[in-house]
C-alpha positions as CSV (number, residue, x, y, z in Angstrom):
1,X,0.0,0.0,0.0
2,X,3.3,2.3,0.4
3,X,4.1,4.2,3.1
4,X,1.8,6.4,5.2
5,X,4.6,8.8,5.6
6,X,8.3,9.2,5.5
7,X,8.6,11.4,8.6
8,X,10.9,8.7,10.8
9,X,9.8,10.9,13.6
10,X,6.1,10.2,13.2
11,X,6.3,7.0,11.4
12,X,5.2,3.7,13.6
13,X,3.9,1.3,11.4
14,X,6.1,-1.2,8.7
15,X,4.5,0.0,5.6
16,X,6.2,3.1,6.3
17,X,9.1,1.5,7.8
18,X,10.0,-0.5,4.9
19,X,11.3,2.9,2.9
20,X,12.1,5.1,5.5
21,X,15.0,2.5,6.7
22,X,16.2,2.8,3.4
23,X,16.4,6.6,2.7
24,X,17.4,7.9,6.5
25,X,19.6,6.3,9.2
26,X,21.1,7.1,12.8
27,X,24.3,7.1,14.6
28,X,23.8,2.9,14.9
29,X,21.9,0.4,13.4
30,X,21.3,-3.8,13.8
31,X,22.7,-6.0,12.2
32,X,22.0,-9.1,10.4
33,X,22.4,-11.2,14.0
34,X,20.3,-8.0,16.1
35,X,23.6,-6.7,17.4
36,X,23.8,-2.6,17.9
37,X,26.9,-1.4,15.8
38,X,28.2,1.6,14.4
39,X,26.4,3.5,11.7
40,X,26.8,7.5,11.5
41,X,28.8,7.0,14.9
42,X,31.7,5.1,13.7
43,X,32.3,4.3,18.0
44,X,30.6,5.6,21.2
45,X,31.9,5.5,24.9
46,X,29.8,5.1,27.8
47,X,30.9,6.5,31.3
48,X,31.5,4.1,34.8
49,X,28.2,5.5,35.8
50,X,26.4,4.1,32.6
51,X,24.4,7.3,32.2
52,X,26.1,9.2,29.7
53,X,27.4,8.0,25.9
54,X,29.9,10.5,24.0
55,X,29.4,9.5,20.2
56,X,31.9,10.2,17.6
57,X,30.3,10.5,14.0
58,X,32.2,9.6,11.0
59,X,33.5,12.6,9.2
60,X,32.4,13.1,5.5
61,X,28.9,11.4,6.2
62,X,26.3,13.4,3.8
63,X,22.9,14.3,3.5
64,X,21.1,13.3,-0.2
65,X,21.5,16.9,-1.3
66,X,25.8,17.2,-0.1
67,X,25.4,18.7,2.9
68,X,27.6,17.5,5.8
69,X,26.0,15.4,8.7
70,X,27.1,17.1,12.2
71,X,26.3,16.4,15.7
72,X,24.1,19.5,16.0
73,X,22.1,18.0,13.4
74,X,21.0,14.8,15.6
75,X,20.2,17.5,18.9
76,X,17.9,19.2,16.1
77,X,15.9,15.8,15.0
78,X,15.2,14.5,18.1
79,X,14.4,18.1,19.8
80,X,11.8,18.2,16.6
81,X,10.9,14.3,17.3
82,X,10.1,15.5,21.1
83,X,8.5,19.1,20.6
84,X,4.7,18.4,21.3
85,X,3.6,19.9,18.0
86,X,5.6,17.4,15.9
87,X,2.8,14.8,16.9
88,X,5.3,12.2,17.8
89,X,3.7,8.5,18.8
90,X,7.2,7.0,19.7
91,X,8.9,9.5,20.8
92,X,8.4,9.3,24.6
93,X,9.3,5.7,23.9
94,X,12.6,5.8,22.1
95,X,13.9,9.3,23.7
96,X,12.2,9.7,26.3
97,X,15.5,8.3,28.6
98,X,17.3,11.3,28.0
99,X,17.9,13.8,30.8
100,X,15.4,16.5,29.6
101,X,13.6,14.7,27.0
102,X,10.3,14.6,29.3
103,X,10.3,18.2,29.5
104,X,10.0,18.6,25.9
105,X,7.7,16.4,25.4
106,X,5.4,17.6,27.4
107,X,6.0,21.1,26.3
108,X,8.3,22.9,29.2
109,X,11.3,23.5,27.2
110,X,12.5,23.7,23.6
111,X,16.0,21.7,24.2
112,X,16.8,18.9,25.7
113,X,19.4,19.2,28.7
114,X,20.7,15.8,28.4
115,X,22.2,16.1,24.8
116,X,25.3,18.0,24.3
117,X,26.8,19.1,20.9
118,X,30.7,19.1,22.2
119,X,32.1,19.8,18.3
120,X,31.0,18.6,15.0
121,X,31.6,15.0,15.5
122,X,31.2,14.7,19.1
123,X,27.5,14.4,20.6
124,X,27.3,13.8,24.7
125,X,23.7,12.3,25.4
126,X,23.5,11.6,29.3
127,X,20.1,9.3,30.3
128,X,18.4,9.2,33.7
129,X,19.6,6.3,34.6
130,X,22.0,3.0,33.3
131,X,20.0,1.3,30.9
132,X,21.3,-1.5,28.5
133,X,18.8,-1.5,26.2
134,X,19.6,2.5,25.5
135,X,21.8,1.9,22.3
136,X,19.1,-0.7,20.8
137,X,16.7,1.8,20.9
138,X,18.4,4.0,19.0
139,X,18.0,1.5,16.2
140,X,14.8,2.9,15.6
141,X,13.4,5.8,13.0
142,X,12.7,8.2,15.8
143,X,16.1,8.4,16.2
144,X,17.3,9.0,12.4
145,X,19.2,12.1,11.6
146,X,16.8,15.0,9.8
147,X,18.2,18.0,7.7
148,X,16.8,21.2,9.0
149,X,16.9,23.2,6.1
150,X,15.0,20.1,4.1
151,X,11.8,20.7,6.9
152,X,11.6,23.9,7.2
153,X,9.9,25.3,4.1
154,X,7.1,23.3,4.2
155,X,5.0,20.6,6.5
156,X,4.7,18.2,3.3
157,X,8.8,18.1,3.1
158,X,9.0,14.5,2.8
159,X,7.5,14.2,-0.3
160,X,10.9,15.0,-0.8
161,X,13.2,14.1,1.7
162,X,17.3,14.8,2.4
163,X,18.4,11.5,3.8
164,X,21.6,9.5,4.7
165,X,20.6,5.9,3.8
166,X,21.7,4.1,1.2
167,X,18.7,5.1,-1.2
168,X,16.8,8.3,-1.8
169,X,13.6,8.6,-3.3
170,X,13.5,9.4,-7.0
171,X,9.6,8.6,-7.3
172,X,6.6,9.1,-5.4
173,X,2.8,8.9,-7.2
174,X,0.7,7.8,-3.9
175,X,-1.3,5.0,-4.0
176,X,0.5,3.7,-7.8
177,X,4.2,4.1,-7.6
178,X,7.6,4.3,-5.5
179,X,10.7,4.1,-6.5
180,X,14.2,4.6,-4.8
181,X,17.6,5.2,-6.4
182,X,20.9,4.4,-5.3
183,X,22.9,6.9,-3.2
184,X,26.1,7.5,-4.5
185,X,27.1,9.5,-1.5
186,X,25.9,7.1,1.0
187,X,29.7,6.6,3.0
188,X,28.6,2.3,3.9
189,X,28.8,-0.1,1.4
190,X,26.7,1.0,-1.3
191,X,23.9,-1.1,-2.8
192,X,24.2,-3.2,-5.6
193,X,20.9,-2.1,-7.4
194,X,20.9,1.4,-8.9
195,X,17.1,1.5,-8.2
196,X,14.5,-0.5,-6.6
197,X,10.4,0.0,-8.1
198,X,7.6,-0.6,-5.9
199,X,4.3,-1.0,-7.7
200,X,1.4,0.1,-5.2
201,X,-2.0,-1.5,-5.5
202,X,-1.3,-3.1,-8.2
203,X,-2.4,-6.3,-7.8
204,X,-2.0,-9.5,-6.2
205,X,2.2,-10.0,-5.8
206,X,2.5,-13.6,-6.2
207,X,0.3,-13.2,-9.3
208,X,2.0,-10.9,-10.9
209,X,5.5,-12.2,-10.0
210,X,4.1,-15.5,-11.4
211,X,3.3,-13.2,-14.4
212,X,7.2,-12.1,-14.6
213,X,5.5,-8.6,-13.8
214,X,7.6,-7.6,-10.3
215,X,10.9,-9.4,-9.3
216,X,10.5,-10.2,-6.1
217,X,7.1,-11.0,-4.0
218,X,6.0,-11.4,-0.1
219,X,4.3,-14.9,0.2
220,X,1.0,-14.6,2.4
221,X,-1.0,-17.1,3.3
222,X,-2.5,-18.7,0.4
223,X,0.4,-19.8,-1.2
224,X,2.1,-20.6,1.5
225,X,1.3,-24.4,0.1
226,X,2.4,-23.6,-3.4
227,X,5.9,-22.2,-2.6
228,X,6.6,-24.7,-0.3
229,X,5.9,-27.7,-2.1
230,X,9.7,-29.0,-3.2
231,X,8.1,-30.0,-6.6
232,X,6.7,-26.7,-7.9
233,X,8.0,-24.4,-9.8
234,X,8.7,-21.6,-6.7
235,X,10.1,-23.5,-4.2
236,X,13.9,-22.8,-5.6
237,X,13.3,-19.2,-5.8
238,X,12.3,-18.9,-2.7
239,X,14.0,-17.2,0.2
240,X,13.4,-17.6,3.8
241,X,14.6,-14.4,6.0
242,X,13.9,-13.8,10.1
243,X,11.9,-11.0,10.5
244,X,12.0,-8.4,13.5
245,X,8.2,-8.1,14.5
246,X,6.2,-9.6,16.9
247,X,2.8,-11.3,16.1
248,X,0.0,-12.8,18.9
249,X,-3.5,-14.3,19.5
250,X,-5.0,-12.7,22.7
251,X,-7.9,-14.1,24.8
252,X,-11.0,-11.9,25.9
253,X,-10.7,-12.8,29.6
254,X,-14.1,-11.1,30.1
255,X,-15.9,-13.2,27.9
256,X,-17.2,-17.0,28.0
257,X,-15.3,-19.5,27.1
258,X,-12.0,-17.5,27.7
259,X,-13.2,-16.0,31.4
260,X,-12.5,-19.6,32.0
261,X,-8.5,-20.6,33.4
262,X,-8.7,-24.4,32.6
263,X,-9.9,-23.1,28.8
264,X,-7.3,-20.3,28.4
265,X,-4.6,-23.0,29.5
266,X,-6.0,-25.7,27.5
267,X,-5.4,-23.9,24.0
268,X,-2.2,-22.8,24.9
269,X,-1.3,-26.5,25.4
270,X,-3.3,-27.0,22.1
271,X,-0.4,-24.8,20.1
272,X,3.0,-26.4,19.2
273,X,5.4,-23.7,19.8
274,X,8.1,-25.8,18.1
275,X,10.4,-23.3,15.8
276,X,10.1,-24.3,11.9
């Protein structure tokens, strides 16, 4: 369906996800095994006290447009990720450990106290208190670097957006259309496609990859069967790949039959929770 917007600030749903990761990025990132490690910060150090992380950005890391990343720029997006009028869902969530952050957020103050710009390449963030989950969390969007002077001029700026990440958006006709080119400036390794086309609404994507109409497709449910089966014609095409997201079945506990303990119980037994 494409993205609902490319604000990583606002953003908090995988649709929009899925490009955002791709056009902006932070100062670190997971990878492939879900281990925090360098990205715009090329290495951090944390203090004896665990409160407060001194990051040192890689010089020569560029916006889409040539400008120069600095460390005032990340006190900038995630002041604008706090500030009440951005309309922020996650951002009590992913910044809200910094020293400062809450008062921000909850409209008291235009800075955060906790985040100091010490030169270019140096940024001192100090949280309330020693967390080890701090670095993972800024993993996520919220935390992705924003150019000022691309937000300024007007609310519907990413439409056109000055990113870091390895792609930038070429293409954008809603609800039909999306396509991303290669970043030449992006300072990681750079991707091996010069552009990626994603066909919104289009159809159904196993159809029209059966079609040779799209490249690659995401395998729902009702072929789950089909692609699987070691005899047809999918099955060595297709690739299997963990996914970070979390799915469940909840029970109604106010409601009959699940207000009952032994019948709650007995369909949790009923599931084999057996990896595949």
């Amino acid at each position: 369906i494409g993205p609902i917007t490319l604000d990583p600030a606002i953003s908090s749903d995988m649709a929009s996800h899925l490009y955002i990761m791709q056009i902006f990025s932070g100062l670190v990132r997971l990878n492939d095994k879900l281990q925090v490690v360098p990205d715009i910060a090329e290495k951090w150090q944390k203090s004896q006290d665990g409160k407060t992380y001194t990051f040192y950005l890689r010089p020569g890391v560029k916006f889409h447009d040539g400008r120069e990343v600095k460390a005032s720029d990340f006190k900038y997006s995630w002041e604008r990720a706090c500030n009440p009028d951005t309309g922020s869902q996650t951002a009590a969530t992913y910044l809200g450990d910094i020293v400062g952050a809450q008062d921000v957020l909850v409209g008291k103050a235009k800075e955060i106290s906790g985040i100091k710009v010490i030169d270019d390449y140096t940024l001192e963030v100090t949280i309330d208190a020693p967390k080890a989950y701090f670095l993972c969390k800024l993993t996520y969007p919220t935390a992705f670097v924003l150019e000022e002077t691309n937000l300024e001029p007007r609310n519907d700026w990413w439409h056109q957006p000055s990113g870091t990440g390895p792609f930038k958006l070429k293409e954008w006709k809603q609800g039909q259309l999306l396509v991303l080119e290669q970043n030449e400036l992006y300072y990681g390794e750079r991707a091996e496609l010069k552009q990626v086309a994603f066909h919104l609404l289009a159809g159904v994507p196993m159809a029209m990859y059966e079609k040779g109409e799209i490249d690659v497709a995401p395998v729902f449910r009702d072929y789950i069967d089909t692609v699987m089966d070691e005899a047809g014609p999918f099955h060595q095409e297709l690739a299997i790949t963990p996914q970070l997201s979390l799915s469940f079945i909840g029970f109604n506990a106010s409601k009959a039959p699940f207000d009952d303990a032994s019948i709650r119980r007995a369909f949790c037994y009923a599931v084999d929770k057996k990896p595949r």
